[in-house]
N, C-alpha and C positions, 0 to 999 in steps of 0.2 A: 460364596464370596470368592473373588478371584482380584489378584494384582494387573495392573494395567500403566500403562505409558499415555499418557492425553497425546490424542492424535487426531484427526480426520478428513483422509484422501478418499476423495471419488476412486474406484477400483478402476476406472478406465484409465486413472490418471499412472498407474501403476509400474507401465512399462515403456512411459514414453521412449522414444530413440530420438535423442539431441541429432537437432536440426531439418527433423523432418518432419513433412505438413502431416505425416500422420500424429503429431501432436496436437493437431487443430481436432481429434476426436475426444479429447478433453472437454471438450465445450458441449457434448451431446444432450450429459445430465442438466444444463443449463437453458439448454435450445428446447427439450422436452414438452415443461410446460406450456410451450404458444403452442402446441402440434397444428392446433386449428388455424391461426395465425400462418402457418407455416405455408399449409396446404392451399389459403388461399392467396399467397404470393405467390408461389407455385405455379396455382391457374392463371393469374396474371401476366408472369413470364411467360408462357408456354402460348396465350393469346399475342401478348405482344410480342415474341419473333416471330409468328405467326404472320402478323402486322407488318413487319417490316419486309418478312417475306414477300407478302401479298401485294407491297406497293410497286414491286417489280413486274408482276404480271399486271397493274393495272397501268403501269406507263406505260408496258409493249401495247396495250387494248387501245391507251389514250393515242398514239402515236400512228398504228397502222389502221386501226379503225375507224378513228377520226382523223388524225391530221392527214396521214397520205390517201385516204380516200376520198377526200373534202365533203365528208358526209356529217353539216354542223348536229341533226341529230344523235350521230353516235359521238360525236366528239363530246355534245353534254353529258350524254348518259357516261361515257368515259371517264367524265372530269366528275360529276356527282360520285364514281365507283370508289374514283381516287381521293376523294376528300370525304368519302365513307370511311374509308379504311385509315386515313391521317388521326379522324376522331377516335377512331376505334384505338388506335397506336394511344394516340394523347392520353385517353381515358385509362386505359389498363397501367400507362407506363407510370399514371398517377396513384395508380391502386398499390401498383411494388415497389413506387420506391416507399411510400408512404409506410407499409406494412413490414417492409424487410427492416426500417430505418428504425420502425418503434420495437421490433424484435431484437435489433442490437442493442437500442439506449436499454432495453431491460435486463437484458443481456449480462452488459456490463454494470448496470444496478447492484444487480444480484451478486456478481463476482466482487466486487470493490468491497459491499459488506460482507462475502464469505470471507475475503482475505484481510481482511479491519477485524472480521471477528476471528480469526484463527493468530492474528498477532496480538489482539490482546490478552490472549489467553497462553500465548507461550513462557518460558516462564525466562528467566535474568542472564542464563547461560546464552541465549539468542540473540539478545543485545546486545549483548558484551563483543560479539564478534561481529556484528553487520554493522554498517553507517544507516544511521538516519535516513541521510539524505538516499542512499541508495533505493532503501525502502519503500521510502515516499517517489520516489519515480516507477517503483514499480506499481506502487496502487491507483498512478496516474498515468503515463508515459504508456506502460504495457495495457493498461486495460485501454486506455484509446485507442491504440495499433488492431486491440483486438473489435473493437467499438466499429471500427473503419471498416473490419474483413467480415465478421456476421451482420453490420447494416448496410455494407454496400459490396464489396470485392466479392463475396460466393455469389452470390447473384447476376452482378456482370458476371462473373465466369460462367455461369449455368447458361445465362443469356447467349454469351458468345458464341457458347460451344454448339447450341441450338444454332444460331446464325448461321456458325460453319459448315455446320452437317446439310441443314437445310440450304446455304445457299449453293453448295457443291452438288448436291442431287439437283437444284435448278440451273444449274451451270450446264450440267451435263444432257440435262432436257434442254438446253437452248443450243449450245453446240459443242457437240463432243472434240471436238478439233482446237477450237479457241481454251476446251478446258483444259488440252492436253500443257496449250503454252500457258495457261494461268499456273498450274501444279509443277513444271517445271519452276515457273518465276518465284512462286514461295516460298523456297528454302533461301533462293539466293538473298529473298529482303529479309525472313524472321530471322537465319543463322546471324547475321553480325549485329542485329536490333538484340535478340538473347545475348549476345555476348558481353558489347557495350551496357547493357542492360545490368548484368550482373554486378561490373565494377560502377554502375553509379549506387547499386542496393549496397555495396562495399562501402561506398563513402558515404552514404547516408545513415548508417550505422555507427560509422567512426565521428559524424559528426553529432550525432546522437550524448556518444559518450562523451564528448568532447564539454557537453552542453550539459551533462549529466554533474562531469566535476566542474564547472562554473558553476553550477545550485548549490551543491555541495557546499565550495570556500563561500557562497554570499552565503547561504543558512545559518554557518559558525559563523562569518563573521556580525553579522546582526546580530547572532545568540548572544556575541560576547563582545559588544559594542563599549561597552564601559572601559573593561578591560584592556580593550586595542586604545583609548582614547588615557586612561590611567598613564599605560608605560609608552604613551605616542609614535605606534605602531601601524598610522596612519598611511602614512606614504609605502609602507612593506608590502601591507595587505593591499592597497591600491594597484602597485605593482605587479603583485601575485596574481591579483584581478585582471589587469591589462594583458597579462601571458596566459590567463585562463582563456580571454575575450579571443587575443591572435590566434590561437592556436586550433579555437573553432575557427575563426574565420579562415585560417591557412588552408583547412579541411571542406568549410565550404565553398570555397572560391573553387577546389578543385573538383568537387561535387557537380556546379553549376556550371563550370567547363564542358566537364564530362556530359553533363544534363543536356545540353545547349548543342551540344555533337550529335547525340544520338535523337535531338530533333531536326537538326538539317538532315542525320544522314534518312531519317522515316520520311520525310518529303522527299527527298532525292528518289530513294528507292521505289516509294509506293506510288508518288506519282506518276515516274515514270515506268514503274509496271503498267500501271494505266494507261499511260498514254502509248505503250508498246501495244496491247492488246486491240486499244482504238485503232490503232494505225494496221495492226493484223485486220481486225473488224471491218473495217472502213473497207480493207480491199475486198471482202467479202460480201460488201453492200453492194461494193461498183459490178463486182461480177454479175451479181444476182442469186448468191447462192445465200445470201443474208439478207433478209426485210431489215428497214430501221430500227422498226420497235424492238426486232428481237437483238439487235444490237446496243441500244440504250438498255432493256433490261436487262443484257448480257453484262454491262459496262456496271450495272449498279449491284448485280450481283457479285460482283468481281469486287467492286469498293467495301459490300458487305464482308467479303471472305479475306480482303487483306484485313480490313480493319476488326474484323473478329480473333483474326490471327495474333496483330500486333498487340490487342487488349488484354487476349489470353496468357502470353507472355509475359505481359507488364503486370497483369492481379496476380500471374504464379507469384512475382517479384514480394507483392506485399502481402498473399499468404505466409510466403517461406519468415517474412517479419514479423507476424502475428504467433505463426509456429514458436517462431525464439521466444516472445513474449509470454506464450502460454506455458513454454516450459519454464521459465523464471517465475510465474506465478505460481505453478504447480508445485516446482522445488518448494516454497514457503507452506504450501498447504500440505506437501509431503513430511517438512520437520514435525518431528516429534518433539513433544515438550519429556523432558529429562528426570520432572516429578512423578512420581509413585504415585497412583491412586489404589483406591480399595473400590471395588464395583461390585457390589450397591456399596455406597460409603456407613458407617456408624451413626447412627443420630449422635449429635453433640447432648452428653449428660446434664443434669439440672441440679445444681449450678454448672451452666457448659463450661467453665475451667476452672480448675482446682489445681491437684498438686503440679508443677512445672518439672520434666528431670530429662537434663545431659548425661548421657551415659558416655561414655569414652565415644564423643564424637569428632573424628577426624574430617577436615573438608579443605578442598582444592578450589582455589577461581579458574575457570578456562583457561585463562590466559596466564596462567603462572601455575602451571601442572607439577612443577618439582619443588613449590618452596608451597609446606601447608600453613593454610589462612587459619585455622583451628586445628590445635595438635591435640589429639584423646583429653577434650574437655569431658569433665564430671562434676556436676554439681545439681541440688533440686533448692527449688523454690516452692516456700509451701505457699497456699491460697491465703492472699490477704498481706504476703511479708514484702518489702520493700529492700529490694537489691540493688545495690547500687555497682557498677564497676567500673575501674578505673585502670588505668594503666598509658602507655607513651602511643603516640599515633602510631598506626598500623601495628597493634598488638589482637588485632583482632576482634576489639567490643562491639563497631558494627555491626561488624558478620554473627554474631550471636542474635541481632534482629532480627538478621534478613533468615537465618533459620529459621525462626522460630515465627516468620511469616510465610516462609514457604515459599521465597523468590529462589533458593535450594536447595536440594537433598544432601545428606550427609554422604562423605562418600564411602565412610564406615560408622559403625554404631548408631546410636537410635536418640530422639528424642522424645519424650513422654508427655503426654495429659492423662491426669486421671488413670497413671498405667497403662495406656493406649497410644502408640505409635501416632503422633500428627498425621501419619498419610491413609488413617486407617479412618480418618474424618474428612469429611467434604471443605474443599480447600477454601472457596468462598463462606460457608456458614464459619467455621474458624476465625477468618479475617473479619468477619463481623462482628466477631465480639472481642476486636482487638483496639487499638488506638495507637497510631503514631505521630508524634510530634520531633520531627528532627530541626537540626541543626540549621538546613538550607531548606526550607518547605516550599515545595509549591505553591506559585498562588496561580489560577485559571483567568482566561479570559472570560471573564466576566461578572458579575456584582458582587460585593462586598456579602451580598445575602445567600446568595446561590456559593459561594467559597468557604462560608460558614458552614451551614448545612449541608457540606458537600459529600458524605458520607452517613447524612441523617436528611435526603429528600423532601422527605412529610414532617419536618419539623415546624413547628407553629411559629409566629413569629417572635411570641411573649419567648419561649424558649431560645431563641436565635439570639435576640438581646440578652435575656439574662447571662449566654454564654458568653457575649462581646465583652459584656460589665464585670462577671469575673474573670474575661483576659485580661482588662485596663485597654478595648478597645473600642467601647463602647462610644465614648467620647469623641475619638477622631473620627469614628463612623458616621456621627448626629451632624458632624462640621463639614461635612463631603456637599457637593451638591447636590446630590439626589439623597444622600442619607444611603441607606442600605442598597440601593438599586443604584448606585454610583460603581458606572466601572475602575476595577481597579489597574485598567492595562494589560499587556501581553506581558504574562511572565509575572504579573505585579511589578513592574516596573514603574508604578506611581510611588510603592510603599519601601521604607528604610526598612534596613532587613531586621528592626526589634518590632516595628510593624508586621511585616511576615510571620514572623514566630508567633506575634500575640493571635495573630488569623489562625495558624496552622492551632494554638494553643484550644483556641472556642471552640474548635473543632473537637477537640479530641474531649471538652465539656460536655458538650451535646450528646454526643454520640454516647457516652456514659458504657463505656467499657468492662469485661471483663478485666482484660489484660492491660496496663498502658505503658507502652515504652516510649521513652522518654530520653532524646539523642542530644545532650546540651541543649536542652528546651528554653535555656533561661538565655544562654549565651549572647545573645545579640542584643539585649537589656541591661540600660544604664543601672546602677544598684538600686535607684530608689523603686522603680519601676520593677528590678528583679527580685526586692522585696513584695510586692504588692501579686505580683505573678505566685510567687511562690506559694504565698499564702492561698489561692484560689487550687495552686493543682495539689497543695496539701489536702485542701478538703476532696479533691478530687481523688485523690489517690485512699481516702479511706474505706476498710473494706474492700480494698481491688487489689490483688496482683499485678507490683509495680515493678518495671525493670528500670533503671537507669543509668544513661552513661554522662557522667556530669566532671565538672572539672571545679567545679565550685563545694565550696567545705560545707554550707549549712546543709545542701542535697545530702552528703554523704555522711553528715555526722546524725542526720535522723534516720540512717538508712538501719533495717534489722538487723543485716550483712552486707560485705563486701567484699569484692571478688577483684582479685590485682591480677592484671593478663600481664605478660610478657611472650612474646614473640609466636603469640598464639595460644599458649598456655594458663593455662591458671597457676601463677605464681603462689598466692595465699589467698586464705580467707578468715576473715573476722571482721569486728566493728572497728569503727575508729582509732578508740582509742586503743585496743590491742594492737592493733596495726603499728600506729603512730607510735607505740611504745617499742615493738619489734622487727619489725618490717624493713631492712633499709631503704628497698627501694620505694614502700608505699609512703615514707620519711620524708623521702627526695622530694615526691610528686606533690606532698601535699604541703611541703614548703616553699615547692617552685612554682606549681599549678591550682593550691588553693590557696596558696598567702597565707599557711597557718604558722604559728607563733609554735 
């Protein structure tokens, strides 16, 4: 048995170096599986610069063989060589893109679900510090960058740099003299094309982010639509929108400038490389010292060699972008989750939970590292007793949940089952035999049946109803239009929040728990209703180990004990009415917060 940190990085992914395309070796464990895939893109590209190659030597054949010798039979066979090798181009350039493009869409298949599955398994402290929306660009945004440079960019680059090599060894077979001024002309068109180059990858980054916090503010602000529309917050956030909107476009305008430059200046330059070389060529045709043909091929090799040039610059551009992207994915798949495991885990015992025990556990939220969320809590919970705790907001009673579900580790002392450390049990099997019903519940996009069941899958349907009927939800569910396969909207955004509660409520029926905590479950039910509820999760709660944080007197005056937090602490413990007899402050709470007499 051995202690472990949940984690899981590719070893390649290990030592990236920020900003450099050797972090596109990241992608190797991913690229692996096509190998065969691979190899026949490969032969593809290697036939078709081949191909491209080949049509240079079939226009010098087309041109001196037939056209300057007016010999119509070799001019067919010339023309038949040349529209051999056009099919042969078409044909192959249909095999790589075809083959390179389903290698990227899988590609990125595969990485979207590693990184989909490596964040849901992280655990609360990773939340709490990233945005949403950040995230979500990068399981979108970044893997398409990456989608773009494994389904198309390596490829043209392999391609190009074929083009280059080979069309410079045919440069140099056609005339050494003309290659001498192509290889001078070179530098003078890639240097300012690389340069300008870099500052539009500059702006297309800036405009990137630009676009990045535009999702960002629309995400919040549709999350919290009501809310803006409650305190009429309308015109703010329209505002805030309209300067998110400018401030790309400030970006893109200069982007497209910049874009729009460095394609006059690649016309200017390259074509008149071109047409410098023609003009060198030409005098070498008049002389006699250059046939046509071999000048027309010379001319298309040269077009090959700029334009393999200018390509290979422009995909270094959108590797070095793919690079950034891999390494912000990689960061995510580098975090470590912060909870403890045991490797191999404990089997959970039968009955998998019994006694409950805090030991002096002390814990911290990230984001508030000097003020503790739990100061040396102690207390046990035996199997089957029903605790209730109460105390002023932010005294701590949620965070007893989220312990005791394992969205934290303590950051001293220990919690117990059964005498056994929670991290010394498999954190999934634990959660299973738990139950939560909070305050604000989730509802999912999608059916009234599937949100029920949503922690019990294979629940039957007699089962799904029976749970709706002891929420008191049974009722508006039959009155929906579809009945149980009625969506209930994004967010449940059809249903009032004592509707949510009674969903999150069937939930936690179904599912038939060991343990069930219970976060003002009733809270958001008018009383006759929060009677009728009550009564269902009483019967629920018997025979189970019940935690509760409730602000209402009936919860807490059936409870075995109860536990009064203050400022993190456990101020007292007892029942009611010892409490209510001694207690000033459980006194206060339960005169101001349960309306007791």
């Amino acid at each position: 048995m051995r202690m472990s940190r949940d984690h899981s990085v590719p070893n390649s992914s290990a030592t990236l170096a920020k900003g450099s395309l050797g972090s596109l070796h990241y992608l190797r464990h991913y690229i692996a599986p096509h190998r065969l895939m691979v190899v026949c893109a490969l032969l593809a590209l290697l036939v078709t610069s081949s191909s491209v190659l080949g049509l240079g030597y079939a226009l010098r054949t087309l041109v001196d063989e037939g056209i300057a010798r007016g010999d119509r039979a070799l001019l067919d066979r010339s023309f038949l060589l040349l529209f051999a090798v056009i099919l042969l181009l078409a044909g192959t350039t249909y095999a790589r893109y075809f083959l390179v493009s389903w290698i990227g869409e899988r590609v990125v298949a595969q990485m979207r679900r590693d990184i989909y599955h490596h964040l849901l398994h992280l655990d609360a402290c990773f939340f709490e510090t990233h945005r949403t929306g950040e995230l979500l660009s990068r399981i979108t945004t970044d893997t398409t960058l990456i989608q773009a440079v494994v389904g198309s960019s390596v490829s043209v680059a392999l391609r190009n740099i074929l083009l280059l090599c080979g069309g410079l060894i045919m440069l140099f077979s056609t005339s050494i003299e003309l290659t001498a001024y192509v290889l001078l002309i070179v530098p003078l068109v890639v240097t300012p094309i690389i340069i300008i180059g870099k500052k539009v990858r500059a702006l297309s980054r800036a405009t990137q982010d630009k676009i990045a916090d535009l999702n960002v503010h629309a995400e919040e602000t549709i999350y919290a639509i009501q809310t803006i529309q409650a305190f009429t917050l309308e015109d703010r956030h329209e505002q805030q929108f309209h300067d998110h909107v400018m401030a790309s476009l400030t970006t893109a305008r200069a982007r497209i400038a910049m874009r729009a430059q460095l394609t006059a200046l690649v016309i200017t330059l390259v074509l008149g490389a071109i047409a410098t070389v023609l003009w060198i060529g030409g005098q070498n045709v008049l002389a006699g010292t250059m046939s046509a043909g071999e000048l027309s091929s010379f001319v298309f090799y040269a077009v090959v060699v700029a334009g393999s040039t200018g390509a290979i610059s422009e995909v270094i551009g959108d590797m070095q972008r793919a690079a950034g992207a891999v390494e912000r994915l990689a960061e995510i798949k580098q975090t470590e989750s912060t909870l403890l495991r045991t490797i191999p885990p404990i089997p959970l015992p039968d009955p998998p939970l019994g006694t409950l025990r805090f030991e002096d556990v002390q814990f911290f939220y990230p984001s508030r590292p000097d003020i503790p969320a739990l100061n040396h809590i102690s207390f046990t919970v035996e199997r089957g007793e029903t605790v209730a705790i109460v105390g002023a907001s932010g005294s701590g009673k949620s965070t007893l949940f989220r312990m005791l579900l394992r969205y934290y580790d303590p950051a001293s002392g220990r919690i117990l089952c059964n005498d056994t450390p929670l991290h010394h049990y498999d954190i999934g099997a634990l959660r299973q035999r738990m139950a939560v019903v909070s305050q604000d519940p989730m509802i999912f996009s999608a059916s009234a049946r599937a949100n029920i069941a949503l922690g019990t899958p294979h629940a039957t349907m007699d089962a799904i109803r029976q749970a709706a009927h002891d929420a008191e939800i049974l009722e508006f569910i039959e009155q929906l239009p579809q009945g149980f396969e009625s969506y209930l909207g994004e967010k449940g955004i059809r249903l009032s929040g004592g509707q949510k509660q009674r969903i999150s409520i069937a939930r936690a029926i179904i599912r038939a728990p060991d343990l069930l905590l219970l976060d003002e479950a009733t809270s958001a039910l008018d009383s006759e209703n929060e009677r009728k509820v009550q009564e269902a999760l009483t019967r629920v709660m018997q025979e189970r180990t019940t935690l509760v944080i409730a602000h209402r007197l009936a919860t807490v005056r059936n409870a075995d004990k109860i536990l009064v937090m203050h400022n993190g602490a456990i101020d007292a413990v007892g029942t009611h009415d010892e409490l209510f007899a001694s207690h000033e402050l459980y006194h206060t709470l339960a005169q101001q917060q349960f309306k007791a007499s």
